[in-house]
C-alpha positions as a Markdown table, in Angstrom:
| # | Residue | x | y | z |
|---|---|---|---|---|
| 1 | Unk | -36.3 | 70.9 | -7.2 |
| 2 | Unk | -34.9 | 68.1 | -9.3 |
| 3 | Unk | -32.6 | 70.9 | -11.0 |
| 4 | Unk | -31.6 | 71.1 | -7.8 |
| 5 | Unk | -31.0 | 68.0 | -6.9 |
| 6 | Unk | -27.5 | 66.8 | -8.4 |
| 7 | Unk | -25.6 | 69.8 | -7.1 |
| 8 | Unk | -26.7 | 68.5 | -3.4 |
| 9 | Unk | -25.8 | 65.5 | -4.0 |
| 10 | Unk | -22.4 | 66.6 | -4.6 |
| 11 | Unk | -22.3 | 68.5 | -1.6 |
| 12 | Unk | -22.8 | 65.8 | 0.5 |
| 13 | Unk | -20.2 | 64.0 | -1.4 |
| 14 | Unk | -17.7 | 66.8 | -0.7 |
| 15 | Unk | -18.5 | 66.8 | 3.1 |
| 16 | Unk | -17.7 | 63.1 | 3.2 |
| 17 | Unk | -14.7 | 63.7 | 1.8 |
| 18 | Unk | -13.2 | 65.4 | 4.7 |
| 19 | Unk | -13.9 | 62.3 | 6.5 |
| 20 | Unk | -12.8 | 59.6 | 4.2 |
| 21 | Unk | -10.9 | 60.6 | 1.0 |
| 22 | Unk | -9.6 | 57.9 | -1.7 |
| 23 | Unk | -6.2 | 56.9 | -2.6 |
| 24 | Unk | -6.1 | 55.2 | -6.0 |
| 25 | Unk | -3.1 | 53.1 | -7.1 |
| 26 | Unk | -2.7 | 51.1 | -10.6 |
| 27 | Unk | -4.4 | 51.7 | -13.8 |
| 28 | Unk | -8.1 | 50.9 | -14.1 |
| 29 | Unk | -8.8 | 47.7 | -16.3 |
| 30 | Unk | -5.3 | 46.4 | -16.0 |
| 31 | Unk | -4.6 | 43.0 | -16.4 |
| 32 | Unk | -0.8 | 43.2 | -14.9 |
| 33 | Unk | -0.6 | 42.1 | -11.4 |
| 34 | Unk | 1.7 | 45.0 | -10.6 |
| 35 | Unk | -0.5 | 47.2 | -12.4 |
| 36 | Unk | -3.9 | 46.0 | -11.0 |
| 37 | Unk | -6.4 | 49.0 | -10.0 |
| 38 | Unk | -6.6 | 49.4 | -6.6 |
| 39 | Unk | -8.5 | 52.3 | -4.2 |
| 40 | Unk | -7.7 | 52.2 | -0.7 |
| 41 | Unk | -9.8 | 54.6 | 1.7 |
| 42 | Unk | -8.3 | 57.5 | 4.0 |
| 43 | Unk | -9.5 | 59.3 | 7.1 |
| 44 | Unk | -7.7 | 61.9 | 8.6 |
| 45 | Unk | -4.4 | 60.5 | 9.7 |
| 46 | Unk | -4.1 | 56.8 | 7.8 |
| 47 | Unk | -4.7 | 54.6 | 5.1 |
| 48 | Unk | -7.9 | 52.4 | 6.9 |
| 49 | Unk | -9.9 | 49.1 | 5.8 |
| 50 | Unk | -12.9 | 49.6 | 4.0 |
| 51 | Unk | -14.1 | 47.0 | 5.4 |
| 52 | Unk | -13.5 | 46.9 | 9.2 |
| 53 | Unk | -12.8 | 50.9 | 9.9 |
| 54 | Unk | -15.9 | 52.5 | 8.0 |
| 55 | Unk | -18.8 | 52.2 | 10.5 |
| 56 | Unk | -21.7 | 50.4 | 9.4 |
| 57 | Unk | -24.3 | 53.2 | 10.7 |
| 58 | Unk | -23.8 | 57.1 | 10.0 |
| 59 | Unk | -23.0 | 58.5 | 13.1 |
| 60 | Unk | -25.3 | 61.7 | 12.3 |
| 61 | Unk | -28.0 | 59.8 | 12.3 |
| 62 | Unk | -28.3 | 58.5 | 16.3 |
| 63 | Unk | -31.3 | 56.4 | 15.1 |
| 64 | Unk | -29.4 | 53.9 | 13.3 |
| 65 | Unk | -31.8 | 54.2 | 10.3 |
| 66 | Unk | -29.1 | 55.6 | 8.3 |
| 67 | Unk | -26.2 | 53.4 | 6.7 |
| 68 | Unk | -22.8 | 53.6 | 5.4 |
| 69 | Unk | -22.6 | 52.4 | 1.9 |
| 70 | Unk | -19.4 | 51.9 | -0.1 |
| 71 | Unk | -20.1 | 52.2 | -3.9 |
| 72 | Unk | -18.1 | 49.7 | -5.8 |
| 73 | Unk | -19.8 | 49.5 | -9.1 |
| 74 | Unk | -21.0 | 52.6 | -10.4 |
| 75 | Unk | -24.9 | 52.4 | -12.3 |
| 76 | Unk | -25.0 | 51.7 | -15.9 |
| 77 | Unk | -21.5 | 50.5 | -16.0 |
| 78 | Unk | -20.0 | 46.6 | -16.6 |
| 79 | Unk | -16.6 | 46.5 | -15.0 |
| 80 | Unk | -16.9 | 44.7 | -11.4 |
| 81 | Unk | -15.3 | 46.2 | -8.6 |
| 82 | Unk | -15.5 | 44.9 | -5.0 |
| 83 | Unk | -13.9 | 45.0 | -1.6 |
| 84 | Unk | -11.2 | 43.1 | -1.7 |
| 85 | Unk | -11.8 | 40.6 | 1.8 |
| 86 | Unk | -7.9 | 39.1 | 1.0 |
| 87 | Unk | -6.4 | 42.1 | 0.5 |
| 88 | Unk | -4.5 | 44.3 | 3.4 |
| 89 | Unk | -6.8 | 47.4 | 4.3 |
| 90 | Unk | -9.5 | 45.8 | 1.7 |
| 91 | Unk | -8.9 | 48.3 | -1.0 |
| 92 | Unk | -11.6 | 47.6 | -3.9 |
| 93 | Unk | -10.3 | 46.1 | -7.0 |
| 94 | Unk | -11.2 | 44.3 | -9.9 |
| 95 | Unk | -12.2 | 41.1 | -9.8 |
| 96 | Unk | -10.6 | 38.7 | -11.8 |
| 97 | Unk | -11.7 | 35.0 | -12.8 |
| 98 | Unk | -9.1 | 32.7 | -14.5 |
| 99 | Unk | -6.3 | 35.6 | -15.0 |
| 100 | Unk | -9.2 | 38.0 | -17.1 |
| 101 | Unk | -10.6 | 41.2 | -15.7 |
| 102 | Unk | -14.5 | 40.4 | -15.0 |
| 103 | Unk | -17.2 | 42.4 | -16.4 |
| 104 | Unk | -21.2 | 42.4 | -16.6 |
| 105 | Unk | -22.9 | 41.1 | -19.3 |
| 106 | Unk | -25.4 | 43.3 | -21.0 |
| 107 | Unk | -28.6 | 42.2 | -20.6 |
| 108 | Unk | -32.0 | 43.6 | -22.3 |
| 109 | Unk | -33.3 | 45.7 | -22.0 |
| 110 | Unk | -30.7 | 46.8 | -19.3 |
| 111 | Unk | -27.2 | 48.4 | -19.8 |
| 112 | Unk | -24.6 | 47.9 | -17.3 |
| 113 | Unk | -26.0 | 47.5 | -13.5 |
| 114 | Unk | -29.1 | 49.1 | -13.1 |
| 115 | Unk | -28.7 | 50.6 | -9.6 |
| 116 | Unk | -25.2 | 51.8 | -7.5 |
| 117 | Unk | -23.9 | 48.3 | -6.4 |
| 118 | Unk | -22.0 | 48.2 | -3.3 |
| 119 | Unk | -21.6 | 46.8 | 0.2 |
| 120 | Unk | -21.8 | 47.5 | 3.6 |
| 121 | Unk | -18.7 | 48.0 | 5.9 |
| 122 | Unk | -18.7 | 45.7 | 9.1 |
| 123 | Unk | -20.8 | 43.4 | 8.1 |
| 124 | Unk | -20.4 | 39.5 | 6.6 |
| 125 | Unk | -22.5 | 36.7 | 5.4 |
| 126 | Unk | -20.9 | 33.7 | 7.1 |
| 127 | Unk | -20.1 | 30.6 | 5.3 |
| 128 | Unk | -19.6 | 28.7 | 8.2 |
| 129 | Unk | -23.3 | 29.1 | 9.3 |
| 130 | Unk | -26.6 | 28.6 | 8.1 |
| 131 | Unk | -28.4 | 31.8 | 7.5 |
| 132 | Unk | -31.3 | 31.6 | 9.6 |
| 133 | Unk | -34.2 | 33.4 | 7.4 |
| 134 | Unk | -33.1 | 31.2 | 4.2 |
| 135 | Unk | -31.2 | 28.0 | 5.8 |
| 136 | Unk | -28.2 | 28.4 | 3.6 |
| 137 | Unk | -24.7 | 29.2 | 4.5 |
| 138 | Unk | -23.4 | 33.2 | 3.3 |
| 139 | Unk | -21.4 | 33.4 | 0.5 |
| 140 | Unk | -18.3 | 34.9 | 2.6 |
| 141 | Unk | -18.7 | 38.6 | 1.3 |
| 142 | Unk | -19.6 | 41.8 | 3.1 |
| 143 | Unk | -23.8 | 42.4 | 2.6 |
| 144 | Unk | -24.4 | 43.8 | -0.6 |
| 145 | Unk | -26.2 | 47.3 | -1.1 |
| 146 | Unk | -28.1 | 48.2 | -4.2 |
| 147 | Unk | -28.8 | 52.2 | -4.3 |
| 148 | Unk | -31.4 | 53.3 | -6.8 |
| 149 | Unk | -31.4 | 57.2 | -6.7 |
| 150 | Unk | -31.7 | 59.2 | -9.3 |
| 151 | Unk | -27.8 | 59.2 | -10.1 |
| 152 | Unk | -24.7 | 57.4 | -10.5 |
| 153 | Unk | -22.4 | 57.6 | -8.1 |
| 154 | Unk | -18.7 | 57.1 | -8.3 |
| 155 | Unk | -16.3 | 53.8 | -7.4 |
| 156 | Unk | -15.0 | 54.8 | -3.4 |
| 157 | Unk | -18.1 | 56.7 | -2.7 |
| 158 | Unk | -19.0 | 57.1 | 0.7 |
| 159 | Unk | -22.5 | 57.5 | 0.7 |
| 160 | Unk | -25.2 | 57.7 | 3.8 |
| 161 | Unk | -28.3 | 55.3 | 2.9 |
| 162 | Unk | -31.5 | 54.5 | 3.7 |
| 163 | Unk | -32.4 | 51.2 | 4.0 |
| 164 | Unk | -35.9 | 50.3 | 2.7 |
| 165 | Unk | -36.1 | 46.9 | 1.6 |
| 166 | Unk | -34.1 | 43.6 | 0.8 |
| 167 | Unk | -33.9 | 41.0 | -1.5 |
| 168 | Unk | -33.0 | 37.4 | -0.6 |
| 169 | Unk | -31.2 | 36.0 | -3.3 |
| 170 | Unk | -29.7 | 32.4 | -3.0 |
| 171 | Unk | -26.9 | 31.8 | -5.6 |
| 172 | Unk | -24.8 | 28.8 | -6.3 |
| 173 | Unk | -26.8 | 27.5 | -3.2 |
| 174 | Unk | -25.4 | 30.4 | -0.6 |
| 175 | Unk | -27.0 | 33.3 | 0.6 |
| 176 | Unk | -26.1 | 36.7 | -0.7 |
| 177 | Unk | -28.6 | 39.1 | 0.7 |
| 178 | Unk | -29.2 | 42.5 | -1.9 |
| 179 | Unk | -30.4 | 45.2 | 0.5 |
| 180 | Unk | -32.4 | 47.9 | -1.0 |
| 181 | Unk | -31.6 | 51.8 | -0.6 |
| 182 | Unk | -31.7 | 55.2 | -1.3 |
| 183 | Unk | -29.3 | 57.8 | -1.0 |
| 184 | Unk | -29.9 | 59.8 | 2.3 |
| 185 | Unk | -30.2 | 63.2 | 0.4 |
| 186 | Unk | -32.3 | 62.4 | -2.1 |
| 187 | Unk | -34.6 | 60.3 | 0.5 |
| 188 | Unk | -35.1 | 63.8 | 2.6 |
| 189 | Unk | -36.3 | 65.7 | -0.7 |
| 190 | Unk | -38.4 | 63.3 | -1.9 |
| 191 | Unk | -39.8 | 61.8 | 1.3 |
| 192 | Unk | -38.6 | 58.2 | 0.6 |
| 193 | Unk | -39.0 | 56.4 | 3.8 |
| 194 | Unk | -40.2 | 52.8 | 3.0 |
| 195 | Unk | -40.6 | 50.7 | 0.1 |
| 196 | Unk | -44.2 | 51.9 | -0.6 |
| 197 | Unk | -42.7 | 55.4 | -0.8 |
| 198 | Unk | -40.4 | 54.8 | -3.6 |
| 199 | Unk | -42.9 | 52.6 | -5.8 |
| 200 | Unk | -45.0 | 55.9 | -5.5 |
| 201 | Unk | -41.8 | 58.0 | -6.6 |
| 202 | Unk | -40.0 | 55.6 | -9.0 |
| 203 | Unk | -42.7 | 52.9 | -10.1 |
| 204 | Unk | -41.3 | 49.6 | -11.2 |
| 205 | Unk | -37.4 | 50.7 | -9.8 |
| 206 | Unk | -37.1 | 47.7 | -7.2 |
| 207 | Unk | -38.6 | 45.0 | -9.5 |
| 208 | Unk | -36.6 | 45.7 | -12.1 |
| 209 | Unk | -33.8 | 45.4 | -9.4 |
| 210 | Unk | -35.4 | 42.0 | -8.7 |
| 211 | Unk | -35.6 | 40.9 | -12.4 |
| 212 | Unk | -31.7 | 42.4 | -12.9 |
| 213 | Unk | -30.5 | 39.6 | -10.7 |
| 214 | Unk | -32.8 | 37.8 | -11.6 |
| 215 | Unk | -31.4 | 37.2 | -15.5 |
| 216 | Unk | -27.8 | 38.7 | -15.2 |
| 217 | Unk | -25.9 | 35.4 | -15.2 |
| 218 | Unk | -27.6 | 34.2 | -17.7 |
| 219 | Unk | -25.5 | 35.3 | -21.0 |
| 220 | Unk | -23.1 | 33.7 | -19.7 |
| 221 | Unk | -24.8 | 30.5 | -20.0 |
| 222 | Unk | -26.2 | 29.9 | -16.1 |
| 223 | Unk | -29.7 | 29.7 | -15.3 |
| 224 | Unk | -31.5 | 32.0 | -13.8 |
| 225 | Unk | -31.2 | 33.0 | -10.3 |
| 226 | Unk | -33.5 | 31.7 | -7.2 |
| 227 | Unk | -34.3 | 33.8 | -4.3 |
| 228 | Unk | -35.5 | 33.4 | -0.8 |
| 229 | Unk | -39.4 | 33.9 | -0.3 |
| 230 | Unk | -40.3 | 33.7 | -3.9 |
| 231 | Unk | -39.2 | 36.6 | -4.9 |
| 232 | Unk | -40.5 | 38.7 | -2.2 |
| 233 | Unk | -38.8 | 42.0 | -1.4 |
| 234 | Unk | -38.9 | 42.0 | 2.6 |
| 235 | Unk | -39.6 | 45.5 | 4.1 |
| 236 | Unk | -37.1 | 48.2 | 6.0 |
| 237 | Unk | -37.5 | 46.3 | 9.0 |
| 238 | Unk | -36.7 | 43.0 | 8.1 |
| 239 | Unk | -33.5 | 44.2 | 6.2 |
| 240 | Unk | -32.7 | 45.8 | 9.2 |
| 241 | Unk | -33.2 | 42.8 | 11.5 |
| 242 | Unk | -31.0 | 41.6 | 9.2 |
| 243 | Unk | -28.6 | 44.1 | 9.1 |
| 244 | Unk | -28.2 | 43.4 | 13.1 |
């Protein structure tokens, strides 16, 4: 079965495609403003926002158990991409701090981001309110999505999640909620349903997710991170109360 395994996931990827293909514009890792890597996301008949046209919940799933996730940052590499919220259609760039490219720090004994990083479409952590599970104010960014199957998936991926857990971290005093998730395929053929589920499948995966964020920052000479219930991962259907 695990043989097996890749070649579905790329099915599923090829499905999505006719749904939402990717348009990429610029060269990757440019510095030049008129150069600067862009990918901006397609249905059928237009260019769309990542951000506002991609629904939130995948609409073959009528439950609503089953998310939308937009990969931005690719596991085990450094280079940080994100959904550009300034942007017109919120293509994923690049981001940039002080006029230089930004990229993870290598941490021990990790290399590069140690799940699929990404985001949720529709959705926002408001920094004009208090959040009401940690009292502090979101940190203006679409909820982010950490996905911790078996493989990497590409920058632009669609890719249909389930949700099993979150993780409340509070950094530079705002709220900035990592929500916990599995790729829907790989969730059917291993029967990953809840948190419980995947510590039996992949011990250790979402505490070392935990610890990632909890030390990333760090090289670069910040402290460590602080999170909401200390430290806690809430179950699938408190990040899905949250989600809402």
């Amino acid at each position: 079965m695990n043989t097996l395994l890749p070649w579905l996931f790329m099915l599923s990827f090829l499905a999505l495609i006719e749904c939402f293909s990717i348009v990429e514009k610029g060269k990757q890792f440019s510095k030049e403003d008129e150069e600067q890597y862009r990918v901006y996301f397609m249905d059928e008949d237009d260019i769309i926002s990542s951000w506002h046209d991609i629904p939130l919940f995948d609409k073959d799933d009528f439950s609503n158990q089953t998310c939308n996730m937009i990969v931005e940052i690719p596991r085990f590499t450094h280079a940080k991409f994100e959904i550009s919220r300034d942007l017109k259609l919120n293509p994923i760039i690049q981001d940039q701090k002080n006029g230089a490219n930004r990229y993870l720090p290598n941490v021990f004994p990790w290399h590069g981001h140690v799940c699929n990083y990404g985001a949720f479409p529709q959705t926002w952590e408001n920094p004009f309110m208090e959040d009401a599970w940690t009292g502090l104010n979101g940190d203006k960014d679409p909820i982010d999505v950490c996905e911790v199957g078996s493989s990497p998936l590409p920058t632009g991926a669609v890719v249909p999640v389930r949700v099993l857990g979150i993780l409340g971290l509070l950094d530079s005093a705002e709220t900035d909620w990592k929500v916990i998730v599995i790729n829907s395929e790989e969730a059917k053929a291993k029967n990953i349903n809840t948190l419980e589920d995947l510590n039996m499948a992949s011990p250790d995966i979402a505490d070392t997710v935990r610890e990632f964020f909890r030390y990333y920052k760090v090289p670069s000479g910040n402290p460590e991170n602080k999170f909401a219930f200390d430290g806690e991962i809430r179950d699938k259907d408190f990040a899905l109360d949250v989600l809402r």
